[in-house]
Backbone bond lengths (Angstrom), bond angles and torsions (degrees), N, CA, C in turn:
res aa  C-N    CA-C-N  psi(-1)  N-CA   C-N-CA  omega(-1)  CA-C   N-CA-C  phi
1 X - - - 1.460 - - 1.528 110.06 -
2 X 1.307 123.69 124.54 1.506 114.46 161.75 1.175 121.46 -27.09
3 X 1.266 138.22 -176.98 1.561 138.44 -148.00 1.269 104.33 -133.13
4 X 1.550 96.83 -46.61 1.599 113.04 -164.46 1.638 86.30 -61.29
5 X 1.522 108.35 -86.38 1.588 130.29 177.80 2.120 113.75 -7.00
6 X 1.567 108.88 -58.83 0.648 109.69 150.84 1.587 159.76 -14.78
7 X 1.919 89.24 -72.39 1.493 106.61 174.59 1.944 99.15 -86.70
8 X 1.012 134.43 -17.27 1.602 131.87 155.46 1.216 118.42 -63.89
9 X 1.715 122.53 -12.90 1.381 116.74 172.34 1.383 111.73 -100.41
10 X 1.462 114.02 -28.68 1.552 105.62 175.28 1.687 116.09 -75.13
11 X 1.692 101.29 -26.12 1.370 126.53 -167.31 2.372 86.41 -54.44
12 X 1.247 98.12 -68.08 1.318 111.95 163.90 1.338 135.02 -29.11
13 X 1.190 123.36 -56.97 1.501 134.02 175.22 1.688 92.72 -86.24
14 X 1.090 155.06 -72.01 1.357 130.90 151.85 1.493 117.31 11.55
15 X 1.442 102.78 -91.20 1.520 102.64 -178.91 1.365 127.41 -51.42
16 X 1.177 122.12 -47.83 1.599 131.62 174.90 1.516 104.32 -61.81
17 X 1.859 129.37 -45.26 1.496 96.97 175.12 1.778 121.69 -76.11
18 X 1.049 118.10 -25.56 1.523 107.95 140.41 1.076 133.20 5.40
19 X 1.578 79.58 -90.53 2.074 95.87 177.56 1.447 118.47 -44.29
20 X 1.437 112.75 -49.61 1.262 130.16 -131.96 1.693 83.18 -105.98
21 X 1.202 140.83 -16.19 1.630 149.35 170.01 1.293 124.89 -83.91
22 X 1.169 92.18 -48.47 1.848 108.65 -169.96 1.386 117.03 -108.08
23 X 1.262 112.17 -8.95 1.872 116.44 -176.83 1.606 114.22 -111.82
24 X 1.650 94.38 -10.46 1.693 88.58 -173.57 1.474 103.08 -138.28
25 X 0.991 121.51 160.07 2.302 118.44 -162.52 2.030 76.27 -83.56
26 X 1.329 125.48 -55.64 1.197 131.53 -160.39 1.350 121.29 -106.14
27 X 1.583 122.05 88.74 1.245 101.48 -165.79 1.720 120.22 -100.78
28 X 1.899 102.45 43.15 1.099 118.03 155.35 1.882 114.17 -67.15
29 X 1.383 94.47 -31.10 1.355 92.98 175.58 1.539 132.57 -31.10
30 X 1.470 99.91 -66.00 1.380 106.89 162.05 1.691 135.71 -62.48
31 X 0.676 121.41 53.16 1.542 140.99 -138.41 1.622 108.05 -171.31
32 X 1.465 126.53 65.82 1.151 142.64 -169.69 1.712 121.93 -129.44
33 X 0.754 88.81 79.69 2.125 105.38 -169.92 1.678 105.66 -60.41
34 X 1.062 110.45 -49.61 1.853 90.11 172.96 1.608 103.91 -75.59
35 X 0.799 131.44 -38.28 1.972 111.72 173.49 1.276 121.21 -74.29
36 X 1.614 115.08 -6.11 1.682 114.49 -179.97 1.670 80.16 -96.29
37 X 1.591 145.55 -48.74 1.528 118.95 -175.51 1.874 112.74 -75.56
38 X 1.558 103.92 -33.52 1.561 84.68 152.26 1.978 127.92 -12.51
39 X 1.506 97.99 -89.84 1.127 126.31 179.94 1.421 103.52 -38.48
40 X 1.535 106.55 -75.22 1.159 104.12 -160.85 1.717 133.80 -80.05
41 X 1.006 108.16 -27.18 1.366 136.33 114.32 1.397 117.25 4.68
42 X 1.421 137.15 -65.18 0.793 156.57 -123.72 1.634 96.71 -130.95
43 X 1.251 108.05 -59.75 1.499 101.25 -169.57 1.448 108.22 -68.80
44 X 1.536 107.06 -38.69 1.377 106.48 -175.45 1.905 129.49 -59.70
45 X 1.576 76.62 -34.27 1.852 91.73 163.85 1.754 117.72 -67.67
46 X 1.874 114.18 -28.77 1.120 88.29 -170.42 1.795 105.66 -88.79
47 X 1.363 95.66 2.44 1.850 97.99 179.07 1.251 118.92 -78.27
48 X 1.471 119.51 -23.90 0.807 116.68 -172.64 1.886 120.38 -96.92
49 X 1.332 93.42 -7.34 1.559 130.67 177.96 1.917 100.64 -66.30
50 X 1.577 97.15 -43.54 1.579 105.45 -148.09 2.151 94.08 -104.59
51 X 1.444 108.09 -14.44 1.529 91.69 -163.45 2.074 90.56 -125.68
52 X 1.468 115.32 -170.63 1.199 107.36 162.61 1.216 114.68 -106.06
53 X 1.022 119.67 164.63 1.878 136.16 -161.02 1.662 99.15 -49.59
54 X 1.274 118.80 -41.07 1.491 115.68 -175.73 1.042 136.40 -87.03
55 X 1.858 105.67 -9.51 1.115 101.97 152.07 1.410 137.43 -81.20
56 X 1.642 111.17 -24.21 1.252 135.72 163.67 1.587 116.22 -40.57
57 X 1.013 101.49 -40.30 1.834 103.78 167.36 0.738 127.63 -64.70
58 X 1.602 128.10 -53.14 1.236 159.05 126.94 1.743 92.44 40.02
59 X 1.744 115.71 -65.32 0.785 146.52 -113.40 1.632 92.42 -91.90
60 X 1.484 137.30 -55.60 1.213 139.25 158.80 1.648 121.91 -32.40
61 X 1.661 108.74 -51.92 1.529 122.92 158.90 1.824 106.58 -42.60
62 X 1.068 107.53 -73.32 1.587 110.57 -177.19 1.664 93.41 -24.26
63 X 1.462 102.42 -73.78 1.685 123.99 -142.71 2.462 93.66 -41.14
64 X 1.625 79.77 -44.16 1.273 65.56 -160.04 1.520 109.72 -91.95
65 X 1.345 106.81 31.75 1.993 113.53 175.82 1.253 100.37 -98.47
66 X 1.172 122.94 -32.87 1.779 141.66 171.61 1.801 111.23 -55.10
67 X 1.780 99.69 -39.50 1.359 111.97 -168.66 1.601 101.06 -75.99
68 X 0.997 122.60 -44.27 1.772 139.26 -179.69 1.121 115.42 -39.99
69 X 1.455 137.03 165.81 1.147 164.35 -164.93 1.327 94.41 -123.59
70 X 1.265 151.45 67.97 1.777 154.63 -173.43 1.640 93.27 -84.91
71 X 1.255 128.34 123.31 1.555 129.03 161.99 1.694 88.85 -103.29
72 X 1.273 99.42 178.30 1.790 112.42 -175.47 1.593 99.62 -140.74
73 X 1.442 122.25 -7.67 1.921 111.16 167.94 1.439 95.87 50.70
74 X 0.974 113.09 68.30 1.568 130.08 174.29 1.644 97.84 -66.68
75 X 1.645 106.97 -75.96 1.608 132.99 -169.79 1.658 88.24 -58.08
76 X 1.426 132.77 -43.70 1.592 101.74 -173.30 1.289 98.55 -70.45
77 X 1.379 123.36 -77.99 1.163 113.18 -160.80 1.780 130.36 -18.06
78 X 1.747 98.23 -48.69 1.268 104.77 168.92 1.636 125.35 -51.95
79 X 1.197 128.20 -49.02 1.580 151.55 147.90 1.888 107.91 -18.66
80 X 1.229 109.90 -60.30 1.367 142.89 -150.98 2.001 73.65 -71.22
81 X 1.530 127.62 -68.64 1.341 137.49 -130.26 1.815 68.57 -91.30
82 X 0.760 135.98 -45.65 1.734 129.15 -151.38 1.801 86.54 -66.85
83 X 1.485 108.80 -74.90 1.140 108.55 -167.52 1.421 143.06 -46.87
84 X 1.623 91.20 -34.50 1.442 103.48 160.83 2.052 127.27 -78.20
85 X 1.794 113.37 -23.54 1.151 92.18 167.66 1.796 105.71 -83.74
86 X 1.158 134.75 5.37 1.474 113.60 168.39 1.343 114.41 -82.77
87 X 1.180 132.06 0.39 1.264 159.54 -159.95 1.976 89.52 -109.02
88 X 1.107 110.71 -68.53 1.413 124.81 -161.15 1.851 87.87 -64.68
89 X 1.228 133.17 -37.77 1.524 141.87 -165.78 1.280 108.15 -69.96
90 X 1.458 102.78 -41.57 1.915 99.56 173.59 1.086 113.33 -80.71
91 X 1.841 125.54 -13.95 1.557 105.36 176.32 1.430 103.05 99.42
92 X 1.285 134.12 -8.38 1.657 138.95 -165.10 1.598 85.60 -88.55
93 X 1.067 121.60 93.23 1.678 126.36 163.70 1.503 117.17 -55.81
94 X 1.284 87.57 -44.45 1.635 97.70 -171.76 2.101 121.81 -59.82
95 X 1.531 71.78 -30.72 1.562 92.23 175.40 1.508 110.04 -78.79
96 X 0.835 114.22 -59.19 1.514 123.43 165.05 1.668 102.55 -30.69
97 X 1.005 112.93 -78.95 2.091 106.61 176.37 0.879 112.25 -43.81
98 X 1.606 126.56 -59.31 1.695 119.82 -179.18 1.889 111.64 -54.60
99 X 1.437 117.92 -32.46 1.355 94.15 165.00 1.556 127.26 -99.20
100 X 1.197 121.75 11.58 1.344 133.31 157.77 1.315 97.36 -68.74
101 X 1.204 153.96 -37.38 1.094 143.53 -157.08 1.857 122.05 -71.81
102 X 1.672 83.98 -29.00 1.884 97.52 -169.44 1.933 89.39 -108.08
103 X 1.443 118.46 29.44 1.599 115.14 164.16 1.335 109.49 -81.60
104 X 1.085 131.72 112.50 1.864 149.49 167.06 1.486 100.08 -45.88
105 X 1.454 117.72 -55.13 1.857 120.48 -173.10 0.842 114.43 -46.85
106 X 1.388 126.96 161.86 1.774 103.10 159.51 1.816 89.66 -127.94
107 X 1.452 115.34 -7.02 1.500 86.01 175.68 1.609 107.23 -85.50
108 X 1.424 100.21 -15.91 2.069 103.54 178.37 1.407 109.74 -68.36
109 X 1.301 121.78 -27.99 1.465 135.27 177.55 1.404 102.19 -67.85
110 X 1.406 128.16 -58.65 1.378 133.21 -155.88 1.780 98.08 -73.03
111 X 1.576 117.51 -20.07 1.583 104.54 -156.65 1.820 74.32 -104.32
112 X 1.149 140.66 -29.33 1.330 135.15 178.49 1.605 118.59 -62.27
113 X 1.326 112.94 -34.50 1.282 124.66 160.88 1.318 143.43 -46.35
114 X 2.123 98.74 -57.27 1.482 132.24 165.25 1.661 89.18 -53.57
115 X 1.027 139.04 -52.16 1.653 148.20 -148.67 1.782 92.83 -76.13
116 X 1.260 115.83 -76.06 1.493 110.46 174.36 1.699 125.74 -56.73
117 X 1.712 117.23 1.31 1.698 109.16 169.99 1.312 94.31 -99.07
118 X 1.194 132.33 0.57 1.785 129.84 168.25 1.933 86.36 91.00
119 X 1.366 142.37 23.12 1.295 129.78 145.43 1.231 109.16 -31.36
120 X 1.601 108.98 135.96 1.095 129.10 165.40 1.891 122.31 -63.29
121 X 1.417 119.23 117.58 1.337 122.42 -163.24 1.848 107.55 -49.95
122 X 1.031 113.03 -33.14 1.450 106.80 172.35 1.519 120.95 -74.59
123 X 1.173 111.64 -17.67 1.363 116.76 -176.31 1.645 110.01 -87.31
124 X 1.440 112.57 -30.45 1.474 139.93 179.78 1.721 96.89 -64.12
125 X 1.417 104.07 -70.25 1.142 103.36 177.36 1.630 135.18 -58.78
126 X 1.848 113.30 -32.13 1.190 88.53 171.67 1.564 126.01 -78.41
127 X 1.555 105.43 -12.32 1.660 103.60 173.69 1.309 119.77 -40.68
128 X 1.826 110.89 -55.17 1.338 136.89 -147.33 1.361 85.61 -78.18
129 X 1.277 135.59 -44.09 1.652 142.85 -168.40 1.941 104.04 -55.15
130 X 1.513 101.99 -53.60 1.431 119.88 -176.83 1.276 112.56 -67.65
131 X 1.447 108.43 -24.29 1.601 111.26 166.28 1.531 121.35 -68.71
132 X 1.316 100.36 -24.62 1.316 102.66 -173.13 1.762 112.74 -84.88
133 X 1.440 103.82 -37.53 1.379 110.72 -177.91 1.419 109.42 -57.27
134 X 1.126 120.24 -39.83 1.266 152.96 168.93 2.029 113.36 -16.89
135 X 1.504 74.22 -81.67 1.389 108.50 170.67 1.514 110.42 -34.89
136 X 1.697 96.62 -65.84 1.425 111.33 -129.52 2.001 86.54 -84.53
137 X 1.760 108.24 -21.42 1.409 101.66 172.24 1.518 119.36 -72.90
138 X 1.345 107.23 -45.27 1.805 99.69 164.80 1.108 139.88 -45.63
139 X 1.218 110.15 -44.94 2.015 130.12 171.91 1.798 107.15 -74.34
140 X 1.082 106.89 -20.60 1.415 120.78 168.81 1.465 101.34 -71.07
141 X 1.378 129.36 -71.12 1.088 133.91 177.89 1.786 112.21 -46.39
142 X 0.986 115.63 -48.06 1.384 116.63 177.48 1.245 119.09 -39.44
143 X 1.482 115.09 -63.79 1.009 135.87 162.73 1.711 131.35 -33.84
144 X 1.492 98.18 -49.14 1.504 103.31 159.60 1.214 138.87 -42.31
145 X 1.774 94.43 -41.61 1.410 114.37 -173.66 1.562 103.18 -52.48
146 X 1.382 118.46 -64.29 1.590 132.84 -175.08 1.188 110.68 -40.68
147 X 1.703 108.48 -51.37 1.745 102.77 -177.72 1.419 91.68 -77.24
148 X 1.092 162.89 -21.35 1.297 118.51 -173.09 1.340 118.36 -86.61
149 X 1.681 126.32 -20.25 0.984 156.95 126.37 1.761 103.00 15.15
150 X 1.677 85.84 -66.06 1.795 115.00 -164.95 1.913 96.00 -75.34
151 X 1.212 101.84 -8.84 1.649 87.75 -166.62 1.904 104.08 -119.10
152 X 2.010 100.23 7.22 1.284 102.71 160.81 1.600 124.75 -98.06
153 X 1.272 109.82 -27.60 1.272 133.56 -177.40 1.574 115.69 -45.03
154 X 1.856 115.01 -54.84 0.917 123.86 -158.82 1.838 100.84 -80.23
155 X 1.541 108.99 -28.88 1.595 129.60 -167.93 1.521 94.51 -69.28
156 X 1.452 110.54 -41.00 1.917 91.07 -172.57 1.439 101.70 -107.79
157 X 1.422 123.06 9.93 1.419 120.61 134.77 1.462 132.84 -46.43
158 X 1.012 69.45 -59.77 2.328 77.37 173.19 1.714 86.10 -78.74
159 X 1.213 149.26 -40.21 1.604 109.22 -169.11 1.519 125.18 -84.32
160 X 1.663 105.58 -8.02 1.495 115.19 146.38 1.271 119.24 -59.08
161 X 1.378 136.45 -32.08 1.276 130.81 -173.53 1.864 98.28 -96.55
162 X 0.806 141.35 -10.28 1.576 153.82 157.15 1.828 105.66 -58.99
163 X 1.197 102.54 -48.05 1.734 127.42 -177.85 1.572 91.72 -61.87
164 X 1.288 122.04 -49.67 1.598 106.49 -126.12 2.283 73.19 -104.10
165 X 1.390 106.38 -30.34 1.342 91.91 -165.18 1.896 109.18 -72.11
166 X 1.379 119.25 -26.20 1.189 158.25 -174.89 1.909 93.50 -57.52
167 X 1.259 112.68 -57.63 1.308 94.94 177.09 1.359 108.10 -117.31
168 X 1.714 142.22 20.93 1.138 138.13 155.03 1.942 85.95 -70.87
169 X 1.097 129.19 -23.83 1.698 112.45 174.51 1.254 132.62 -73.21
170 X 1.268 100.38 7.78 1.660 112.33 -148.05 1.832 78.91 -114.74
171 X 1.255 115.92 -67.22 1.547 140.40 -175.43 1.981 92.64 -50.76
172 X 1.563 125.36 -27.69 1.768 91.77 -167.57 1.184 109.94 -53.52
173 X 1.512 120.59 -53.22 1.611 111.95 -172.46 1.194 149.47 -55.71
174 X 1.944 89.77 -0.25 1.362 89.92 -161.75 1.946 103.32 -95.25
175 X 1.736 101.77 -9.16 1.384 113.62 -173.58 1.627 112.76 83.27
176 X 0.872 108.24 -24.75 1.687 97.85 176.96 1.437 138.17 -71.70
177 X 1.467 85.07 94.62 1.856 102.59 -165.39 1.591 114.11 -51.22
178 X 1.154 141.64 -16.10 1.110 168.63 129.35 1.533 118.69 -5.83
179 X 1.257 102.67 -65.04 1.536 130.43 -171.77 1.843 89.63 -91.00
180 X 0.878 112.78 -80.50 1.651 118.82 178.40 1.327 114.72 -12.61
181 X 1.549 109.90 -50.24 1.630 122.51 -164.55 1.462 107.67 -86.15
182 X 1.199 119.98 -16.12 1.434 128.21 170.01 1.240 124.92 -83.85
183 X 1.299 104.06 -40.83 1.731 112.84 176.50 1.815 90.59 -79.08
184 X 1.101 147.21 -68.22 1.410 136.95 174.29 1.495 109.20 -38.71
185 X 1.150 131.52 -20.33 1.516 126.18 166.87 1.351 127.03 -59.71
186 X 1.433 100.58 -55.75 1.268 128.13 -168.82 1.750 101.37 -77.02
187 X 0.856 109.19 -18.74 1.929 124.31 -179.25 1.766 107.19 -79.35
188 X 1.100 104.79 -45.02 1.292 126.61 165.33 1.420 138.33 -59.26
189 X 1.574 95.64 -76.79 1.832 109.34 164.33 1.722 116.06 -48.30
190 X 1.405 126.23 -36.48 1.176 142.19 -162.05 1.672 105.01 -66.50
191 X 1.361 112.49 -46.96 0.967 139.42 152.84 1.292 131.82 -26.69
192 X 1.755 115.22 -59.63 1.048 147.12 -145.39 1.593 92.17 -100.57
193 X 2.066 118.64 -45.82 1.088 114.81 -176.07 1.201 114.30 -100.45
194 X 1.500 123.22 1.51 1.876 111.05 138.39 1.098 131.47 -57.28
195 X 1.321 121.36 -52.38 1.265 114.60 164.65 1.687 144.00 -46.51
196 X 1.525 93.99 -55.70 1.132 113.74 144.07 1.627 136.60 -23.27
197 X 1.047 118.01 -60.35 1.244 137.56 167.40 1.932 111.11 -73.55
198 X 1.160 116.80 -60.39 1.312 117.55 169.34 1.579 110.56 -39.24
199 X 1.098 124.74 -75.06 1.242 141.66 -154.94 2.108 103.19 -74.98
200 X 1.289 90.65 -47.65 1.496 87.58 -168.77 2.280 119.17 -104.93
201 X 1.226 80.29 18.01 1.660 112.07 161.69 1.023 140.37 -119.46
202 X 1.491 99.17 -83.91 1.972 121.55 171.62 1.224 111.06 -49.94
203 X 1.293 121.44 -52.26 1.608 109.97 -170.65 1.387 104.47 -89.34
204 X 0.863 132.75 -40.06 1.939 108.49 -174.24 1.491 102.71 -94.47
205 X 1.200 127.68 22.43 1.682 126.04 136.74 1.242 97.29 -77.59
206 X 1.522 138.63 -73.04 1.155 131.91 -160.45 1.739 114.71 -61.85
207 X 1.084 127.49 -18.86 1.693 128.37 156.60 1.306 106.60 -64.47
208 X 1.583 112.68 -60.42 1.816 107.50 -170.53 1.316 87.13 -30.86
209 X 1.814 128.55 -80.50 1.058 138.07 -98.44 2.208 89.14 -100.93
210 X 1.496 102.09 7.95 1.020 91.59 -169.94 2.039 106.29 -113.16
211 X 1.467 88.91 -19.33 0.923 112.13 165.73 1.907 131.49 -85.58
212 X 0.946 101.57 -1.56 1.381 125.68 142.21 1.172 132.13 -92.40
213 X 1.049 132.60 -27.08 1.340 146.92 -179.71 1.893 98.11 -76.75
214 X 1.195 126.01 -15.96 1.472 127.34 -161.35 1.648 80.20 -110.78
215 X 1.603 132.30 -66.98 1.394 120.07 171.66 1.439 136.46 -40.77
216 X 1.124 121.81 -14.63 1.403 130.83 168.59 1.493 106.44 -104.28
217 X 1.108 154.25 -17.27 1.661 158.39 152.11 1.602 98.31 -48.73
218 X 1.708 105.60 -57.91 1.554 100.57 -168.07 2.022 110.09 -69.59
219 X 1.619 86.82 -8.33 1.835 86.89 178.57 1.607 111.07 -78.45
220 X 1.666 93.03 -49.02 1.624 101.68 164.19 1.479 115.76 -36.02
221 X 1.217 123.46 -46.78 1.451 117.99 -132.05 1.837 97.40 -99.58
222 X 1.224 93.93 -15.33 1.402 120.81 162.77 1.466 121.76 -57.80
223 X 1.208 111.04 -85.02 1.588 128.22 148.55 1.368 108.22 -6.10
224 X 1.097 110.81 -57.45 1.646 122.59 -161.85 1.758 118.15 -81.63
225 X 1.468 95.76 -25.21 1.329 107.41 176.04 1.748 102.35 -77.92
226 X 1.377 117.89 -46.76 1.152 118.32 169.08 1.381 136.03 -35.65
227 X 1.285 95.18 -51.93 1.365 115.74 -178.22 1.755 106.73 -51.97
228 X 1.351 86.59 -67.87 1.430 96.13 -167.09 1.646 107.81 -70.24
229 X 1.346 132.66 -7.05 1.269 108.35 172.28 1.833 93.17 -71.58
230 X 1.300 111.21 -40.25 1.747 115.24 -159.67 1.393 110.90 -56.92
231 X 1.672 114.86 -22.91 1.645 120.85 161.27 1.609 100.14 -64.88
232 X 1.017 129.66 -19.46 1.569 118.09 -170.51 1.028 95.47 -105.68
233 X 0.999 159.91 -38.80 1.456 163.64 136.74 1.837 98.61 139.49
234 X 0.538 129.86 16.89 1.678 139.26 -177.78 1.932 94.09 -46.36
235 X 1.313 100.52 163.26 1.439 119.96 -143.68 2.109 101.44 -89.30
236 X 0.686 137.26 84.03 1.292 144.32 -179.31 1.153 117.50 1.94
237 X 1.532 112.67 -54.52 1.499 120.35 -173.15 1.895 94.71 -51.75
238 X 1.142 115.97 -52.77 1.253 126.71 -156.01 1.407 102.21 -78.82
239 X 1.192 149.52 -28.52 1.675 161.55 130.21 1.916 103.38 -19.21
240 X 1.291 107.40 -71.11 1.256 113.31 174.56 1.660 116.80 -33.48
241 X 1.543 119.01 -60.74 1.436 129.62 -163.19 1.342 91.98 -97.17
242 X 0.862 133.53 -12.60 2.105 123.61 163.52 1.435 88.43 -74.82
243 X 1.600 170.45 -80.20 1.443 140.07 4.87 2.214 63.32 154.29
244 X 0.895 88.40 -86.55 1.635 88.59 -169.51 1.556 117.70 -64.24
245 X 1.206 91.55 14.75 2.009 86.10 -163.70 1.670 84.18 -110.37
246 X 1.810 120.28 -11.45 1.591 100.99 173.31 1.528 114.20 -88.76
247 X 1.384 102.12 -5.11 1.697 122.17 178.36 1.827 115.54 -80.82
248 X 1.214 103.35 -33.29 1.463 127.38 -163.70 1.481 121.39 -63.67
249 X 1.151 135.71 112.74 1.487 136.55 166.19 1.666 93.41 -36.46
250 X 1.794 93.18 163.58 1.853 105.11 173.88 1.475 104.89 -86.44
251 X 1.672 110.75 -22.39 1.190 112.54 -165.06 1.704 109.52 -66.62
252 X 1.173 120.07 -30.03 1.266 143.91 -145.15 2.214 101.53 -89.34
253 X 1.239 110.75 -11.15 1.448 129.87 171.94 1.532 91.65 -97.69
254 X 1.218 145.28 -30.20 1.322 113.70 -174.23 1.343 107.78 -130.81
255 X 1.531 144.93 0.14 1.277 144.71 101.39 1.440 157.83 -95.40
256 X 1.229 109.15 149.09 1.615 81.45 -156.60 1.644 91.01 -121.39
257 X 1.181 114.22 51.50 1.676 114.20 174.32 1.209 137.13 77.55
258 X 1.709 121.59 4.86 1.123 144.13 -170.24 1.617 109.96 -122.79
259 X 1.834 105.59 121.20 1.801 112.12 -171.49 0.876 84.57 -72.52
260 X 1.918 111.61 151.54 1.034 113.96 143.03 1.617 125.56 -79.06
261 X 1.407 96.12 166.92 1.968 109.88 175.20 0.792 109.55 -110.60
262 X 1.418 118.02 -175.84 1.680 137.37 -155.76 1.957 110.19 -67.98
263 X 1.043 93.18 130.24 1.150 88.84 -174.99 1.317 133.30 70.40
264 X 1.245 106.12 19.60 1.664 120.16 170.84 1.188 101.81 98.88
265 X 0.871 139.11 6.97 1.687 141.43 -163.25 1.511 98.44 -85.30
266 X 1.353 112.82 160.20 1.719 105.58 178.96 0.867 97.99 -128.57
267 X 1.517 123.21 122.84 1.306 147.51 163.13 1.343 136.81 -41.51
268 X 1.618 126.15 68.14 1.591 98.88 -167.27 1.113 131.47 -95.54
269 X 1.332 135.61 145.55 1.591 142.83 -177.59 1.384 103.88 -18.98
270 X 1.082 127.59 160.88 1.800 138.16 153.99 1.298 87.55 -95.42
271 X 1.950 94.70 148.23 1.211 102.92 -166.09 1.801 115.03 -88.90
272 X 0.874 152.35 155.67 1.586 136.03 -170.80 1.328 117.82 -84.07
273 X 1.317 118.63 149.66 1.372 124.61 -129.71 2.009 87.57 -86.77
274 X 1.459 103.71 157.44 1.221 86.12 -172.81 1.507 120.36 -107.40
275 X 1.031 135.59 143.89 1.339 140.23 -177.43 1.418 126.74 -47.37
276 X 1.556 114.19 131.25 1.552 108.21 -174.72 1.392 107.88 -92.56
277 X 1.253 133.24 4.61 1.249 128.01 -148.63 2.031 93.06 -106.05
């Protein structure tokens, strides 16, 4: 399971038993089934109102891409592009296919490919470019889905609490505190679980998922730089450190882990002692 995702779900159930322990004598209270299908109820009808059926599914897949541990093999990929243009530098084609063969990517594969039928680098590149737009509009879209999700939740929140005040008016005359306190519940909670749900679901699925969507572009965009130096045939060593600088912290250009000493001097580590074994 991701880590982050994780510690936001315990971070979550944390906070809510809290609430629901220490703020109320009964924390059956919170525990209101016609204002949690209100809500939910509600949002789900207007999603399905507003998108088509397949993307609506879509929607479980998301939940659990958010739930995952996703790595992106940044450093192979990079490895993968080095080895194969020194490969591509001697001209050994053959070699070149046999290590295309063990590439994991498939968009690093597909621009390594275009590269070995002698495609023209502009033509290489605008594919790989359209791939990206591609991408980055679908996962875009995904993402939408959630926030809007987040911007139904809170709307049939308040029309549960419209519901519940609507016939707590109907019930004053009749005196029955009973009935009163239920319909004011449900006016309330409805409320409580739009928000709820908006804020502490829909939208930071739709960031994870948007914020991934920006980590795999910068992998793309990587890829792509590769590629196209390897149409130019430019010198590997120098592919590599262009190649890591889209991977690279900012911090990492203006230190590189070493205190300085007196007088401006830079301090370097002692080296660790070495093993007899």
């Amino acid at each position: 399971m991701n880590p982050s995702t994780l510690i936001g779900m315990v971070a979550s159930f944390l906070l809510l038993a809290i609430v629901l322990f220490f703020s109320a004598d009964d924390p059956r209270l919170y525990v209101d089934w016609p204002s949690l299908g209100i809500v939910l109820g509600g949002t789900l009808a207007a999603t399905f109102l507003s998108y088509p059926l397949k993307e609506v599914f879509r929607v479980f897949g998301l939940i659990a891409t958010v739930m995952r541990n996703e790595r992106l093999y940044a450093e192979n990929d990079i490895d993968e592009l080095v080895r194969i243009s020194k490969l591509w530098m001697t001209g050994d084609l053959h070699a070149v296919e046999r290590a295309l063969e063990n590439v994991t990517n498939p968009f690093l594969r597909t621009g390594v490919q275009l590269v070995i039928d002698q495609t023209r680098e502009e033509d290489i590149l605008d594919l790989m470019q359209w791939r990206i737009l591609h991408l980055r509009s679908c996962e875009a879209a995904e993402a939408q889905l959630f926030r809007v999700m987040a911007g139904f939740a809170p709307a049939f929140g308040m029309l549960g609490t419209l519901v519940g005040l609507v016939n707590l008016m109907s019930l004053l005359g009749g005196g029955d505190i009973g009935a009163i306190g239920r319909q004011l519940a449900v006016g309330l909670m409805s409320t409580f679980y739009g928000i709820l749900l908006a804020n502490l679901v829909f939208k930071p699925v739709a960031v994870k998922l948007e914020r991934r969507t920006e980590a795999r572009v910068v992998l793309m965009n990587m890829v792509l730089q590769g590629i196209s130096m390897m149409c130019e045939r430019r010198n590997p060593t120098l592919m590599r450190e262009t190649l890591k600088s889209f991977v690279a912290h900012y911090q990492d250009e203006i230190f590189d882990g070493r205190a300085p000493g007196k007088n401006g001097e830079e301090r370097v580590p002692a080296p660790a002692p070495q093993s007899n074994v």
